[in-house]
C-alpha positions as CSV (number, residue, x, y, z in Angstrom):
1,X,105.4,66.1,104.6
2,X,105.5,69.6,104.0
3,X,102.3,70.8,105.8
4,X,105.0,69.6,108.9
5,X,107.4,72.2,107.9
6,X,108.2,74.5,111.0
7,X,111.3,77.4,111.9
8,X,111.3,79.9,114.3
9,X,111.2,82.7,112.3
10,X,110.0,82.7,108.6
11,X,111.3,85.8,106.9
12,X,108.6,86.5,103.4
13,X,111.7,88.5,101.0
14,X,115.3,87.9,100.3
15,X,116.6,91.3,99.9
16,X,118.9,93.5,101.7
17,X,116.3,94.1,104.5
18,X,115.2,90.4,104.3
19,X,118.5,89.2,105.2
20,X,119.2,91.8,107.8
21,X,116.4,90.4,110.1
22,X,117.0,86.7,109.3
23,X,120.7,87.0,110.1
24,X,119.5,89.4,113.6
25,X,117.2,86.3,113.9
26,X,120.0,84.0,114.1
27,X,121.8,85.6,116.2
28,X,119.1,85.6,118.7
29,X,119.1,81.3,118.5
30,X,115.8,81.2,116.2
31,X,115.8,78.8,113.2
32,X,114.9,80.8,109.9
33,X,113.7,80.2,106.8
34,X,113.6,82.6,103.9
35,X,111.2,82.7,101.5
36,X,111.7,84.4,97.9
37,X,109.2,84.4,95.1
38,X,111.6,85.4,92.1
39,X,113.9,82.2,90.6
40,X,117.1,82.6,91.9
41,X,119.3,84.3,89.4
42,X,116.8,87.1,89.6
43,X,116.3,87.0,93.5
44,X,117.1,90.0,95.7
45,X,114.1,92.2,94.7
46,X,115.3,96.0,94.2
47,X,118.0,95.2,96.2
48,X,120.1,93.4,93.0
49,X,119.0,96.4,91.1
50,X,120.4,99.4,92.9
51,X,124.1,101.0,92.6
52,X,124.7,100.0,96.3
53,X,124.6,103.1,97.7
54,X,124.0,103.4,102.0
55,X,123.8,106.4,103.9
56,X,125.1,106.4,107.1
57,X,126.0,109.2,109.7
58,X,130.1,109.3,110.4
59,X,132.8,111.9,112.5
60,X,135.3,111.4,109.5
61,X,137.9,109.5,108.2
62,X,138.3,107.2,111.0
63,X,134.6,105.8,110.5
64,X,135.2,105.3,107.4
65,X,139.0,103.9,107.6
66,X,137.1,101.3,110.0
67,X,134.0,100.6,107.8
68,X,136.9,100.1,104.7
69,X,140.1,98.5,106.3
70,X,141.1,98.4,102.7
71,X,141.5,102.1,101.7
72,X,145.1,102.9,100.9
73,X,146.9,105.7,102.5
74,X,147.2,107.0,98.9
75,X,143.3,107.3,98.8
76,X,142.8,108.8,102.3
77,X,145.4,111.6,101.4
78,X,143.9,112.4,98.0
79,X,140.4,112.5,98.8
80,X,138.3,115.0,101.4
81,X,135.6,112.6,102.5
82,X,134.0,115.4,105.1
83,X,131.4,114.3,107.7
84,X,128.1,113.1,107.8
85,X,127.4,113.8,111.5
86,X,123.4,112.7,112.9
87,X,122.5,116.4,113.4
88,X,123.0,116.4,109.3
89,X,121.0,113.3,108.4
90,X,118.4,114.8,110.6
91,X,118.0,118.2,108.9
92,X,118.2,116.4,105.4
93,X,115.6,113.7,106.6
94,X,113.3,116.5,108.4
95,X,114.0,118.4,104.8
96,X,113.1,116.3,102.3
97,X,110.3,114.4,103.8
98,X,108.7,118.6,104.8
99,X,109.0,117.2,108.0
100,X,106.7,114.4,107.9
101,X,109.0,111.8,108.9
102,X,108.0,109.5,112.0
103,X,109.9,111.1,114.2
104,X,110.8,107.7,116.3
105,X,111.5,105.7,113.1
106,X,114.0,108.6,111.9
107,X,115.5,108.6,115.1
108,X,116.3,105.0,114.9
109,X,117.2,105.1,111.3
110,X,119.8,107.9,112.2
111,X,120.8,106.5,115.2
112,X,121.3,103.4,114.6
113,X,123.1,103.7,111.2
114,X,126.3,103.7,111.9
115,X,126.0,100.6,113.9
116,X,123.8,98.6,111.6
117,X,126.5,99.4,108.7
118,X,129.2,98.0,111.0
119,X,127.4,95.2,112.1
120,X,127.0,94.6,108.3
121,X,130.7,94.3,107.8
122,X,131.3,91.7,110.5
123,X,128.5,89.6,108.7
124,X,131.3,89.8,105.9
125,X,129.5,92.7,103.4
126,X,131.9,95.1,102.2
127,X,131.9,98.3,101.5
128,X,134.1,100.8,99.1
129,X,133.9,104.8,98.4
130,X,131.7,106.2,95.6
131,X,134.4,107.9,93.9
132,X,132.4,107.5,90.1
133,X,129.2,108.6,91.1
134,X,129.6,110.9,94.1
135,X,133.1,113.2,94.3
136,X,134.7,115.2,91.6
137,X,138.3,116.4,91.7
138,X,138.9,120.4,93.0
139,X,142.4,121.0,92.8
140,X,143.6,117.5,92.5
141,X,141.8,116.2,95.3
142,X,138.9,114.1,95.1
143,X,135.7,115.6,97.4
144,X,132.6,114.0,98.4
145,X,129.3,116.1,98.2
146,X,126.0,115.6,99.6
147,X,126.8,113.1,103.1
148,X,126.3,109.7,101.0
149,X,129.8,108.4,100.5
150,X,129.7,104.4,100.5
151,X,128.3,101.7,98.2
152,X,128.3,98.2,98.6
153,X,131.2,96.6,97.0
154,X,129.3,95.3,93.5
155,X,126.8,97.3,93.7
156,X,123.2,95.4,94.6
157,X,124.1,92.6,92.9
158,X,127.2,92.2,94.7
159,X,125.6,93.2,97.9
160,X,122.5,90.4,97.7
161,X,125.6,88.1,96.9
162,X,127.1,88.9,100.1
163,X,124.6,88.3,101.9
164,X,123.4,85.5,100.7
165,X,126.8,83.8,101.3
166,X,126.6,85.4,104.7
167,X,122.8,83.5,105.6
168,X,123.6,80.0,103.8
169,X,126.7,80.4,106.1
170,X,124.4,80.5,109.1
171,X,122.3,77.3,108.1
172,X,119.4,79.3,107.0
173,X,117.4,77.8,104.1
174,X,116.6,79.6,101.4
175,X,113.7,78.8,99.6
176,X,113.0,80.3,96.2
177,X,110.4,80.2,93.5
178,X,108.3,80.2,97.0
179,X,105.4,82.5,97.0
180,X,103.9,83.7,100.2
181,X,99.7,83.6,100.0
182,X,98.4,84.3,103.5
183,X,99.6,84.6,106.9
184,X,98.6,81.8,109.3
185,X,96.8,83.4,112.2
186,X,93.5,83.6,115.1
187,X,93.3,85.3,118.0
188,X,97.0,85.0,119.5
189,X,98.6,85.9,116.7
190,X,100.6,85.1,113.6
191,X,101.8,81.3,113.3
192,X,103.4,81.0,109.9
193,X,102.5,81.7,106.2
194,X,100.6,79.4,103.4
195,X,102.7,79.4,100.5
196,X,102.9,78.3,97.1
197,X,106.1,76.2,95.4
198,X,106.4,74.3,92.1
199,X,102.8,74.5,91.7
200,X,101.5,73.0,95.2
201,X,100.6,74.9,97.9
202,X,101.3,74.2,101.5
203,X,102.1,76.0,105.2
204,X,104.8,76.4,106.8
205,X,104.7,77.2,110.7
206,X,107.0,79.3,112.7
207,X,106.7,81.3,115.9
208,X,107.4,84.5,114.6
209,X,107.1,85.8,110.7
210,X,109.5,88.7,108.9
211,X,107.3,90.8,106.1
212,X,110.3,92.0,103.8
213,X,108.5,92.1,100.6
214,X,109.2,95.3,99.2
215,X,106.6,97.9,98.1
216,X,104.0,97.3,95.5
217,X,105.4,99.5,92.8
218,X,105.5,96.7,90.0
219,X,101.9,96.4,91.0
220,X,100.4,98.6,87.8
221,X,96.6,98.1,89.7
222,X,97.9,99.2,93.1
223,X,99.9,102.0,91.4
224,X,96.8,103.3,89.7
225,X,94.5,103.1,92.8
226,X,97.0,104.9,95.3
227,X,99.5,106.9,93.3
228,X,97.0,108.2,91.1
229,X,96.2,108.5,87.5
230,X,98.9,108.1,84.9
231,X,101.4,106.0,87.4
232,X,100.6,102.8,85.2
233,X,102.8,104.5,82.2
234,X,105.8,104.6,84.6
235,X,108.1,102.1,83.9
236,X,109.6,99.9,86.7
237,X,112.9,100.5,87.8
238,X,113.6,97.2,89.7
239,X,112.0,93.7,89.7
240,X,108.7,92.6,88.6
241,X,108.2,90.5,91.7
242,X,107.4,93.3,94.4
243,X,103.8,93.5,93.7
244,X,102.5,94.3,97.3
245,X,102.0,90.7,98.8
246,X,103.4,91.3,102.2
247,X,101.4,94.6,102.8
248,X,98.0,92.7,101.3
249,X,99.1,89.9,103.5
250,X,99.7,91.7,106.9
251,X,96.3,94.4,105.8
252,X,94.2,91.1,105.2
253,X,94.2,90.5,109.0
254,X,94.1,93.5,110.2
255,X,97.5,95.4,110.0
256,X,97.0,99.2,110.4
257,X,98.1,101.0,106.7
258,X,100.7,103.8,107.4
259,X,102.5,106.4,105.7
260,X,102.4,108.4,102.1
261,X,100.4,105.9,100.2
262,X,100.1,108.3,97.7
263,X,103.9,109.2,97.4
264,X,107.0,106.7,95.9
265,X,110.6,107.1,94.9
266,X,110.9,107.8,91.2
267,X,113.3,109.2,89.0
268,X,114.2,110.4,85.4
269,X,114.6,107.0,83.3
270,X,115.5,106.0,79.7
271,X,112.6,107.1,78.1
272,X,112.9,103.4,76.3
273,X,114.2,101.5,79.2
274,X,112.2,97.9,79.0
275,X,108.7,97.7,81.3
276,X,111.2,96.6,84.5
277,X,114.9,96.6,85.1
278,X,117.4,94.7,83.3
279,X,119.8,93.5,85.1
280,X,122.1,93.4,82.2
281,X,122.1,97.2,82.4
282,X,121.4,97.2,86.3
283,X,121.0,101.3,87.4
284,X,122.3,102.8,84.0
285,X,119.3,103.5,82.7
286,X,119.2,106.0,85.2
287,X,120.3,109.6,84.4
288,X,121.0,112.1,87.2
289,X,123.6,114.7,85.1
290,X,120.6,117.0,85.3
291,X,121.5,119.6,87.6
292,X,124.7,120.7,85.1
293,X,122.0,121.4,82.1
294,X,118.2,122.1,81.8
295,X,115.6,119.9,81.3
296,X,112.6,120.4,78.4
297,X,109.4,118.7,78.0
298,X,107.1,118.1,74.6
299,X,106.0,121.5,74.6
300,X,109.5,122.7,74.3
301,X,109.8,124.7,77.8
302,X,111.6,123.9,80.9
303,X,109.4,123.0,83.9
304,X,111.7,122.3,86.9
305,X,114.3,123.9,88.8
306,X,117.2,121.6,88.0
307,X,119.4,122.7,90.3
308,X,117.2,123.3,93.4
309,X,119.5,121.2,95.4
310,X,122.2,118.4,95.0
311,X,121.3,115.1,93.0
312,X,120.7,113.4,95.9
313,X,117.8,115.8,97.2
314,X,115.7,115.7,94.0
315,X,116.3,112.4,92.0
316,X,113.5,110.8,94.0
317,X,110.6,113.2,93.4
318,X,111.9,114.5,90.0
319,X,110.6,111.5,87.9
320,X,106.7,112.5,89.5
321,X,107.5,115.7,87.6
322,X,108.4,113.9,84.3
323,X,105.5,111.8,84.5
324,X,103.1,114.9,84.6
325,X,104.9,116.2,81.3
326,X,102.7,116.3,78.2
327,X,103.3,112.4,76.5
328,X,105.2,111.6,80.3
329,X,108.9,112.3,78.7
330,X,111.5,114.9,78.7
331,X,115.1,115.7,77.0
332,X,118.2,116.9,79.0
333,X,120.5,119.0,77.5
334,X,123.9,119.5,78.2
335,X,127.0,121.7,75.9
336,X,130.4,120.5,75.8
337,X,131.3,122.3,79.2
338,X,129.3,120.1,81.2
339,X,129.9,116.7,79.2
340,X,132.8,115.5,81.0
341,X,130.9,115.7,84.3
342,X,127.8,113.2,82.7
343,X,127.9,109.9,85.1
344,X,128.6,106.9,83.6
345,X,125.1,106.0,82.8
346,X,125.4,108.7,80.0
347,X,127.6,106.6,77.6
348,X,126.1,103.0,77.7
349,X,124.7,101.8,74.9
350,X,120.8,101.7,75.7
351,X,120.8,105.4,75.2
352,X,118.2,107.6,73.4
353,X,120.6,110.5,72.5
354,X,120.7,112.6,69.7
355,X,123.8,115.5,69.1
356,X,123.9,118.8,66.9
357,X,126.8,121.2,66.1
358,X,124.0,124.1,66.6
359,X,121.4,124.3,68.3
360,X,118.9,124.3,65.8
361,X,120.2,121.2,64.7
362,X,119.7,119.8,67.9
363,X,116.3,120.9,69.1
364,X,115.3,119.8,65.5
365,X,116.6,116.4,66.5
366,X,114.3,116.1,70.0
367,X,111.7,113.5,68.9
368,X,108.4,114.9,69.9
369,X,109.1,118.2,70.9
370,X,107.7,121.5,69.6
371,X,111.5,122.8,68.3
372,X,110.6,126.7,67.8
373,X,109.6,126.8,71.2
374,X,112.7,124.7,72.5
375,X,115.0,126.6,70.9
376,X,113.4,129.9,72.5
377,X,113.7,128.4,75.5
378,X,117.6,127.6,75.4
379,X,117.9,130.9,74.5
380,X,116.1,132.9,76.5
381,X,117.6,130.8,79.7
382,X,121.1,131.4,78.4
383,X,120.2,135.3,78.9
384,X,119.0,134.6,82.4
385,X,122.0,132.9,83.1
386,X,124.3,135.0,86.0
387,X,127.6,134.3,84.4
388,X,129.6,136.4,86.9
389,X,128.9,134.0,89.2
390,X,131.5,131.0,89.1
391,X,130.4,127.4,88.7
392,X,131.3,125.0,90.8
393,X,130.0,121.2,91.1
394,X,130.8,120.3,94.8
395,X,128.8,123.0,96.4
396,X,125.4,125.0,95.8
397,X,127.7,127.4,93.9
398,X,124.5,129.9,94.2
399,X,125.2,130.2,89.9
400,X,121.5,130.9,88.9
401,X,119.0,132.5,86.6
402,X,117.1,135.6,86.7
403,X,113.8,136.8,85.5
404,X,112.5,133.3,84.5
405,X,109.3,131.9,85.1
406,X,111.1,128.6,85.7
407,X,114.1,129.7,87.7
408,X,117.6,127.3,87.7
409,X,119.0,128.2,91.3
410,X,122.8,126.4,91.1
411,X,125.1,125.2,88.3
412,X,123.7,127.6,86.0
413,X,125.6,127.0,82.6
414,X,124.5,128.6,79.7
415,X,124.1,126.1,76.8
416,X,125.8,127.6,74.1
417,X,129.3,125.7,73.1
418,X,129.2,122.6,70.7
419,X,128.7,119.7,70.8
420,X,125.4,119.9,72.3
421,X,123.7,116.2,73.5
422,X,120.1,115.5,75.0
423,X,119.3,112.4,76.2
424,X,115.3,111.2,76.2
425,X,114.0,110.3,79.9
426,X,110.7,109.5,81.6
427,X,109.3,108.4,85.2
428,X,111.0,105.1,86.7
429,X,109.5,104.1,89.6
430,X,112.2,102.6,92.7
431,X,109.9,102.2,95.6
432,X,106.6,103.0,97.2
433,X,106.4,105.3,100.3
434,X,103.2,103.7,101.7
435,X,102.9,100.4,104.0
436,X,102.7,99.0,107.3
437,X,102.8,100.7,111.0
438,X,105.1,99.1,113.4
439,X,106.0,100.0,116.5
440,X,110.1,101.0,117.3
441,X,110.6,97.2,118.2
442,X,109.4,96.1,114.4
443,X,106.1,94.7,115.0
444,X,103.3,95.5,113.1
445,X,100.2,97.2,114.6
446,X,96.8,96.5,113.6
447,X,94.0,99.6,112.7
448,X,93.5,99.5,116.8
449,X,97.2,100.3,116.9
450,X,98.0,96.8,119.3
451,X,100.8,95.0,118.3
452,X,100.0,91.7,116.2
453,X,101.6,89.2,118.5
454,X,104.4,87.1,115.7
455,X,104.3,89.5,113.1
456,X,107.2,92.0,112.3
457,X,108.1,93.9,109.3
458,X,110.7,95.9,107.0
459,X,112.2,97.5,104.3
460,X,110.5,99.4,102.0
461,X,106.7,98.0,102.7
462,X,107.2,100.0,106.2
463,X,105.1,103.1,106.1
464,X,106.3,106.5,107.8
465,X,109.4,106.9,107.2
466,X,109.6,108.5,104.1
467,X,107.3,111.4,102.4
468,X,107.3,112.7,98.8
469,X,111.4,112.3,98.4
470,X,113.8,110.9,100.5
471,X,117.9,111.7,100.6
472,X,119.8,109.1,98.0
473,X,120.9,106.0,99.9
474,X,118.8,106.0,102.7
475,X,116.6,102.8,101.4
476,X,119.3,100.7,101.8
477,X,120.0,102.1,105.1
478,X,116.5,101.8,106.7
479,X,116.1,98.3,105.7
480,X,119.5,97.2,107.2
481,X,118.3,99.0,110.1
482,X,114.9,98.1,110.6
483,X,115.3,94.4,109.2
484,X,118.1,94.1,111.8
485,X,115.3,95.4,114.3
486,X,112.4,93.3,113.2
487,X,115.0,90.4,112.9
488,X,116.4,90.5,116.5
489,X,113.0,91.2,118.0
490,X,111.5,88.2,116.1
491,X,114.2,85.7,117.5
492,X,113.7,87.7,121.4
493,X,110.0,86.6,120.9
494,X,110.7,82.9,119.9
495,X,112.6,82.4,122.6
496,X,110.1,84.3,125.1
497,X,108.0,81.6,123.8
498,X,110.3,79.2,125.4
């Protein structure tokens, strides 16, 4: 019986981008199935893990008020959410990716961002403002900094909850514990996907097949071979299940490889943070305080400028740089005039912290670290410090160092009133950059660079779009977007099919 099974459109990956293109899919008339290979309290690949954050260009308050029917009056008064217009996604696109970006797959992601979030809500996903994570208070008003300023309303987990109410609700099957092998194809195409289930393994035919797979950065081989040496010590920040199947699957007949293979999304991690995520602890383990202290490395010296930019410009190449540290960790350090601004991820309990009412005390405390040099360090950086200059955590308050090898170019503070804290980090891995060309309608293009007739593809095992860094919360984004694409031009090529 089940080498009869046949949709329309089989989407491989039930994440965010996954069910972006299998609810477009539906829209367009096709039948879809969906198939996941994690169990089903741990489906949703990297989307369960992340905070929910989405970045999306808006004009102001209005967007938002119609994104978030819910936000009080009270809220809108007490709260400058700014704007996020497309000319700024651009520049901070263009910025952090040195310009690398696919020009025609940034100008969809921009462009179509705002419409792909609001399409979202009428699919039933809501959204709320990141006031923890993204504003602070100046003068008893709440401001948002750094153009992302919406999560999904549970964070991944409640956002893969969503929308898995929201496909069931559509009649889509869902199959999980269902591993995709191979792609069915000849000459005209892609025709479905072998799988295995419960030990058996069996195809299932459609007209049209969704890669949604996620990247391969749970994959320590594929790591190894195209990040480069040392990127099997990272640790995984999301599931264990994106090991690279779709982008094998689609390069195994052909698919033309795109993008910065070499590059990935990784941050500063619990240094003792398990192999993958927890979902127990979900994104806690990250720890992005960093630019409002200094960061120091085993041989007791800074080695990055901390404050280069906001959180949201750095967090995504700064765990490379941890990973190239002597023994791939490093402490931050904070004094007590910066502690009250530590995100929430500062005070769980999975925490490798140590305290001191000096300084000496503290660096002496730093597992691993050479503490003369450390405390020389703190010191001499706490000379360099401009303190004329005032600080101020909603802007690029230009309060900076001078005369150090390692400059700090914003929210310099000089680290001298106890308590002083450090927390223990090292590299965690989010996403790979590297993956799949497709063309602006979501198909995939083999090494000739001809569309493969049936096969379509997004989320993060898309190629192009993003180089070295990217800006916080624009994952999320470009697989709503581009699953919504591949999704919709999946179901227009079933029912071309007649």
């Amino acid at each position: 019986m089940n080498d009869q099974l046949r949709a329309d459109v089989i989407v491989v990956g039930a994440g965010n981008s996954a069910f972006c293109a299998a609810l477009a899919a539906r829209e367009q008339g096709a039948s879809v199935i969906v198939l996941e290979r994690a169990p089903e309290d741990v489906s949703g690949g990297n989307s369960r893990f992340t905070a929910g954050a989405i970045r999306f260009a808006y004009d102001g308050v209005e967007d938002l008020k119609e994104l978030m029917p819910d936000l009080t009056e009270e809220e809108i008064a007490n709260t400058d959410f700014g704007t996020y217009t497309e000319d700024q996604f651009f520049d901070d696109m263009g910025r952090v990716t040195e310009y690398r970006t696919d020009p025609d797959l940034c100008e969809l992601l921009v462009r179509r961002s705002k419409s792909t979030i609001m399409w979202m809500k009428s699919k039933g996903i809501r959204f709320v403002p990141i006031y923890g994570r993204q504003a602070f208070k100046v003068d008893g008003k709440f401001k948002f900094w750094g153009g992302l300023t919406v999560e999904a309303w549970g964070g991944g987990p409640g956002l893969v909850e969503a929308l898995t109410n929201s496909v069931k609700q559509e009649g889509i099957e869902i199959r999980y514990n269902c591993r995709a092998l191979s792609l069915l194809h000849d000459d005209d195409g892609v025709h479905g996907v072998r799988v295995r289930q419960d030990g058996k393994s069996f195809d299932i035919h459609a007209s049209a097949v969704v890669l949604a797979a996620g990247g391969f950065q749970a994959n320590t081989e594929w790591r190894t071979r195209y990040l480069g040496p040392g990127w099997d010590l990272a640790k995984v920040r999301g599931t264990p299940y994106n090991t690279g199947d779709g982008i094998r699957m689609a390069l195994e007949i052909g698919a033309s490889p795109y993008g910065n293979w070499s590059g990935c999304h990784a941050v500063g991690w619990e240094r003792n943070a398990p192999e993958f995520g927890d979902l127990a602890v979900g994104d806690n383990f990250q720890k992005h305080s960093y630019p409002f202290g200094i960061m120091i490395n085993g041989d007791g010296k800074r080695f990055v400028d901390e404050g280069a930019d906001f959180r949201n410009y750095t967090y995504a190449k700064y765990g490379r740089v941890v990973l190239e540290q002597p023994g791939q960790f490093a402490w931050q350090v904070f004094d007590k005039k910066v502690i009250h601004l530590l995100r929430d991820e500062y005070r769980i309990r999975q925490v490798t912290k140590v305290t001191g009412n000096t300084l000496e005390e503290l660096v002496s405390r730093m597992d691993d670290v050479n503490a003369n040099q450390a405390l020389e360090t703190i010191k001499a950086y706490n000379d360099a410090v401009r303190a004329d200059i005032p600080f101020n955590p909603n802007v690029k308050d230009g309060r900076c160092t001078e005369g150090l090898e390692v400059p700090k170019s914003n929210w310099a503070n000089t680290i001298d009133e106890p308590p002083f804290e450090a927390y223990a980090i090292t590299c965690g891995i989010t996403f790979t950059f590297g993956g799949l060309r497709i063309t602006t309608d979501g198909q995939v293009q083999d090494v000739d660079f001809r569309p493969i007739p049936g096969l379509f593809a997004s989320g993060e095992l898309v190629g192009g779009i993003f180089y070295r860094n990217y800006p916080g919360g624009t994952g999320l984004m470009a697989g709503s977007v581009f699953g919504k694409i591949a999704g919709t031009s999946a179901g227009k090529a079933v029912r071309a099919q007649g």
